[in-house]
C-alpha positions in Angstrom: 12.2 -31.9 -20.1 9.9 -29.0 -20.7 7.7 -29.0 -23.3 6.8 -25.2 -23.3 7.9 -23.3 -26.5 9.0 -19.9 -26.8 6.7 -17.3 -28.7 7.5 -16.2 -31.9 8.3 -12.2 -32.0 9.7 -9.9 -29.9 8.9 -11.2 -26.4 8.4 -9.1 -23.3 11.6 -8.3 -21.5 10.2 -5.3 -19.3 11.9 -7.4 -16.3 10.4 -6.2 -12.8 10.0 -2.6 -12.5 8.3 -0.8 -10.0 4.8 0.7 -11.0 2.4 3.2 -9.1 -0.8 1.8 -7.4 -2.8 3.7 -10.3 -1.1 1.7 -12.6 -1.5 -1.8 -11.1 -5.4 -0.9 -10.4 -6.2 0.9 -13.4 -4.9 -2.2 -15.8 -6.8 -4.0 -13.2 -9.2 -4.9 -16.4 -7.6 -4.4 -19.5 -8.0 -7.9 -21.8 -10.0 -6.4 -23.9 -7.6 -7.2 -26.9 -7.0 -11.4 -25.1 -7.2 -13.6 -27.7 -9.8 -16.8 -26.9 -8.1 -19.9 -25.4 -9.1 -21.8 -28.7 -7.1 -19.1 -31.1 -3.2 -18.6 -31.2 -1.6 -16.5 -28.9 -1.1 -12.7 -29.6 2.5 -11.9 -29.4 3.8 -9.4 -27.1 5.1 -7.3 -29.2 1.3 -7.0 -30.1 0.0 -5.6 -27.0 -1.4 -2.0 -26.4 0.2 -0.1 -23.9 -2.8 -0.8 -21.5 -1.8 -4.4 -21.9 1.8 -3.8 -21.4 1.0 -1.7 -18.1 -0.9 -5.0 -17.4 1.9 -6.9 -18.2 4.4 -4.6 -16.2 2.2 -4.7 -13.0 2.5 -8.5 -13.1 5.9 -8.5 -13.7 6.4 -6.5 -10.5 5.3 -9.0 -8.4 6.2 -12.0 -10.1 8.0 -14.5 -7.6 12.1 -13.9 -8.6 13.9 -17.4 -9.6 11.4 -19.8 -9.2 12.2 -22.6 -11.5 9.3 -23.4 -14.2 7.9 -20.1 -13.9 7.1 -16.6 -14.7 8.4 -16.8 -18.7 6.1 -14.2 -19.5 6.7 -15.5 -23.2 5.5 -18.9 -21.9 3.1 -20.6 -25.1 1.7 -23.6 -23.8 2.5 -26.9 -25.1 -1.1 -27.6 -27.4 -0.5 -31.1 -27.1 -2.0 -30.9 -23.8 -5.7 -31.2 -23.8 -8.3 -29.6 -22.0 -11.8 -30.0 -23.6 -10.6 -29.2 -27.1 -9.5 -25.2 -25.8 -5.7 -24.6 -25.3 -4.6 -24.7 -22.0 -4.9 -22.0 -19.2 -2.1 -20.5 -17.7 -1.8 -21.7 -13.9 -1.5 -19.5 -11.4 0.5 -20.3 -7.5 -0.9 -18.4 -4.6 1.6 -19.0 -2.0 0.7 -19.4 1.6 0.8 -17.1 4.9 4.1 -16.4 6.3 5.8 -17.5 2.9 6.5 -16.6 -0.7 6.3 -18.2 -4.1 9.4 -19.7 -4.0 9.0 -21.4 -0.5 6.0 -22.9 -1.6 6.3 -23.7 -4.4 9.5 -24.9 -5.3 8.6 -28.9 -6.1 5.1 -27.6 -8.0 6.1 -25.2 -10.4 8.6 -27.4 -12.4 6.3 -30.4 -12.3 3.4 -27.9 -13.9 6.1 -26.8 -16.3 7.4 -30.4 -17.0 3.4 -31.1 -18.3 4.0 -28.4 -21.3 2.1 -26.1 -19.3 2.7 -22.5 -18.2 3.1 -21.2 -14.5 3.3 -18.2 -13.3 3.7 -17.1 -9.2 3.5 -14.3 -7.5 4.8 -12.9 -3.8 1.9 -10.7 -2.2 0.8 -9.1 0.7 4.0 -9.1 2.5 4.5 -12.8 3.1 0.8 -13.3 2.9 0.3 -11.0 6.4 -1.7 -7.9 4.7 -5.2 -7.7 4.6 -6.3 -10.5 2.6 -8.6 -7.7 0.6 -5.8 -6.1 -0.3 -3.5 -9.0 -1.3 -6.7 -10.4 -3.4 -6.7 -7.3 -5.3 -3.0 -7.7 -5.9 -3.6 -11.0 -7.0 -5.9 -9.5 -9.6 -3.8 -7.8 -11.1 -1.1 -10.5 -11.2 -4.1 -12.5 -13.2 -4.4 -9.3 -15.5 -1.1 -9.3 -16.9 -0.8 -13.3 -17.1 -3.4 -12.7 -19.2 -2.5 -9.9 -21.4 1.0 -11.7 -21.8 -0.7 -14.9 -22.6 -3.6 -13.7 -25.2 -5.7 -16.2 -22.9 -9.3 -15.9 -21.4 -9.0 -17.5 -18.6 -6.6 -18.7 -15.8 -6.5 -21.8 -13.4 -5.1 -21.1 -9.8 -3.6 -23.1 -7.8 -3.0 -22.0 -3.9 -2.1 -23.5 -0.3 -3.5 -22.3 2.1 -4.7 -18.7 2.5 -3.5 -18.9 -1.2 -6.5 -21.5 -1.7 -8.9 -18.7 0.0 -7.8 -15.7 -1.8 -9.2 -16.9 -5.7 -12.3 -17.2 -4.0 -12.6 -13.8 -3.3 -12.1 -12.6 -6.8 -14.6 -15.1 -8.7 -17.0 -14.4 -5.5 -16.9 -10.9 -4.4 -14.8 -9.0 -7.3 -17.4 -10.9 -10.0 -14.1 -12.4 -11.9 -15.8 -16.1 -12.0 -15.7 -15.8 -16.3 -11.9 -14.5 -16.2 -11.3 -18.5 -13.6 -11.7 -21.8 -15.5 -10.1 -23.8 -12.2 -9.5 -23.1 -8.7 -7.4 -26.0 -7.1 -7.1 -25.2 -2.5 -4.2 -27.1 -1.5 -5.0 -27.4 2.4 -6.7 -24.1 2.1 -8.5 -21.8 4.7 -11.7 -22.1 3.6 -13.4 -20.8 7.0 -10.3 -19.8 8.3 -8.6 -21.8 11.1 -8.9 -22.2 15.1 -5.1 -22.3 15.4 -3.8 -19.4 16.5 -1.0 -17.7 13.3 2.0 -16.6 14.4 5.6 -16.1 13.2 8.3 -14.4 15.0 9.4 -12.8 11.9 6.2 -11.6 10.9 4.3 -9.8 14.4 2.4 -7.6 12.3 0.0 -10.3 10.4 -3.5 -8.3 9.5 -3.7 -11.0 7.7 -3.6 -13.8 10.7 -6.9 -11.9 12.5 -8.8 -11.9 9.2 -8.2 -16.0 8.8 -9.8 -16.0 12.3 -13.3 -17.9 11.6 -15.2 -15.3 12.9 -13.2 -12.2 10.9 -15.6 -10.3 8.6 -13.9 -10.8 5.8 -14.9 -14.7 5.6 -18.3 -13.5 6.7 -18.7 -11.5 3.7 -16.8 -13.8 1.6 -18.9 -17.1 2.6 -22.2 -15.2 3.2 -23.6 -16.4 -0.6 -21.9 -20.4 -0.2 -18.7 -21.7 -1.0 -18.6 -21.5 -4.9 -20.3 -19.6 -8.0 -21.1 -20.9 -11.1 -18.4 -21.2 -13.8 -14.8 -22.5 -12.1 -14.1 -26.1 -11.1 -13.0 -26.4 -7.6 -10.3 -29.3 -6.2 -9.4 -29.2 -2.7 -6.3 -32.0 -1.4 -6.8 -32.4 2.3 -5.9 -34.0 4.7 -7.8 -35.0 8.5 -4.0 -35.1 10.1 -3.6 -31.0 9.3 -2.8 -29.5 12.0 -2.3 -25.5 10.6 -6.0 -25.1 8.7 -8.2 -26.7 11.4 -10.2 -28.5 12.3 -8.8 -29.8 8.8 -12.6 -31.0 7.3 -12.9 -26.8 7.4 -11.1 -26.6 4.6 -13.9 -28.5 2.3 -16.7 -26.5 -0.2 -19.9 -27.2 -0.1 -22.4 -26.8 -2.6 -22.4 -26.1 -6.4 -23.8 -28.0 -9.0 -22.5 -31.9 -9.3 -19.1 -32.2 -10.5 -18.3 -28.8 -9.8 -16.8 -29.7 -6.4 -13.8 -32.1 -5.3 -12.9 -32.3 -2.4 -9.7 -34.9 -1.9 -9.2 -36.3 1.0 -5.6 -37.4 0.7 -5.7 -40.7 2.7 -8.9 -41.8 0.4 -6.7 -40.6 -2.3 -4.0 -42.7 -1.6 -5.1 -45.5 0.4 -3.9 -46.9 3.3 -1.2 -44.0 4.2 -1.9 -41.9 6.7 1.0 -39.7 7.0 -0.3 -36.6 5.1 0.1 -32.9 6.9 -0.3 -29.4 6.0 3.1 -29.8 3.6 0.5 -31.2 1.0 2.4 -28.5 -1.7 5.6 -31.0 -1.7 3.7 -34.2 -2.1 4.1 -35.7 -5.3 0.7 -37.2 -5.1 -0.7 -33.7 -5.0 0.8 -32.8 -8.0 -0.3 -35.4 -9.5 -4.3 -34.2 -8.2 -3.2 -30.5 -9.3 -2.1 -32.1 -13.2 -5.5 -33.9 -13.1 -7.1 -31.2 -12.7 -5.4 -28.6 -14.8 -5.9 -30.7 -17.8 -8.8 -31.7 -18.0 -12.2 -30.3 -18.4 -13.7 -30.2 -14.6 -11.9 -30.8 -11.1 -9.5 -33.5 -11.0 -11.9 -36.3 -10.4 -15.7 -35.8 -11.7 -16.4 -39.7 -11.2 -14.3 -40.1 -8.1 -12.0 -42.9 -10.5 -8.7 -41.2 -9.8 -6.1 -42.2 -7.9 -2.6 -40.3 -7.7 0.4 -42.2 -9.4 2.8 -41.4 -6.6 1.4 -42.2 -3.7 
């Protein structure tokens, strides 16, 4: 059972409403009035209209009846800990060729389960747009989670090009103070050799830009992998066969600790059946908890070991 509470006061129900690109960019910034992770939440009936347009724009693109998320009067259970601070809201950054829902359908309840609150988004067509312009919607999805939450700061959580696209906001868009974790499920860190295609979706702009030699990863990995601030996580595993070659996927760099990457048949000894469907493994939800929760990746020490294996 959830541990999540309900916020005291009137609570948001603007419900998804279509809002004007001014609108979703011009709130692209507006926490000004966020209360710090460490204080009790604001309540939504306390936000200033440029924190309800905030809220609004989020709203719009806020993945429709996905279980355990998107209660945009979501209040973290306090219980759980993470170095003394409330925790973050957690954001899911679906895949190519998929939404929130697809993808995330086992993940979101189990991050809900942990008192915790989730919120996912459907971008850039399926994931196919220009991955500049589905990170600058995912910036304003992080907005409004944050001027409906009162928080400081956000933890993602992404599969795929959904483990890329945080990247480019605490890298390029200077958002690294706004990120606290970035988890990559399987992501596309230097895009993939395998050629993306989907029958459904022939127009992908975003398939030639996950190419490794696309300028957007040029510009994007031109300074290294990570900035200072966020904790990075990345579950892989050498038997992908989407993201390759799969050791691609790691980060380099950073300062020690900063940087895990999980290799899922170290993580779980002796199996050796892992693929790129690491976002319905239990044992990768049990990696994403671990490092939600706690202050730095999911394993500083390299000491843990997923439950369910």
């Amino acid at each position: 059972m959830s541990r999540r509470k309900k916020r005291n006061g009137g609570a948001l129900r603007a419900g998804v409403i279509a809002v004007t690109a001014a609108v979703m960019l011009g709130a692209g910034l507006a926490v000004a009035n966020a209360g710090g992770n460490g204080t009790p939440p604001r309540a939504a009936g306390d936000a200033g209209p440029a924190d309800q347009d905030a809220v609004a724009a989020a709203q719009a693109l806020a993945t429709p009846d996905l279980a355990g998320a998107n209660d945009f009067a979501c209040v973290a259970d306090p219980a759980v800990p993470e170095d003394g601070d409330a925790p973050d809201p957690v954001i899911l950054v679906h895949d190519t060729f998929r939404d929130g829902a697809s993808t995330f359908a086992t993940l979101a309840p189990e991050i809900a389960s942990a008192g915790l609150c989730a919120f996912a988004l459907d971008y850039g067509n399926n994931g196919t747009a220009p991955l500049a312009d589905s990170a600058a919607e995912l910036q304003t999805f992080m907005t409004g989670v944050l001027s409906a939450t009162g928080a400081t700061k956000v933890d993602f959580v992404g599969h795929g090009q959904g483990g890329l696209l945080p990247r480019q906001l605490v890298g390029p868009l200077g958002l690294a103070d706004q990120v606290d974790d970035i988890v990559g499920i399987a992501p596309a860190t230097r895009g993939t050799d395998t050629p993306l295609e989907d029958p459904n979706f022939p127009d992908c702009a975003a398939c030639a830009d996950l190419e490794p030699d696309s300028a957007f990863l040029a510009t994007l990995n031109a300074d290294g992998d990570v900035v200072p601030g966020p904790s990075y996580t990345v579950p892989w595993s050498v038997l992908d066969d989407v993201i390759t070659p799969p050791d691609s996927q790691t980060l380099k760099g950073g300062d020690p600790g900063q940087v895990n990457n999980e290799r899922m048949e170290f993580a779980c000894l002796g199996r050796f059946n892992f693929n790129h469907a690491l976002d319905q493994e239990p044992a990768v939800a049990d990696i994403v908890l671990s490092a939600v929760q706690r202050d730095g990746t999911s394993d500083a020490d390299n000491l843990f070991r997923p439950a369910r294996c």
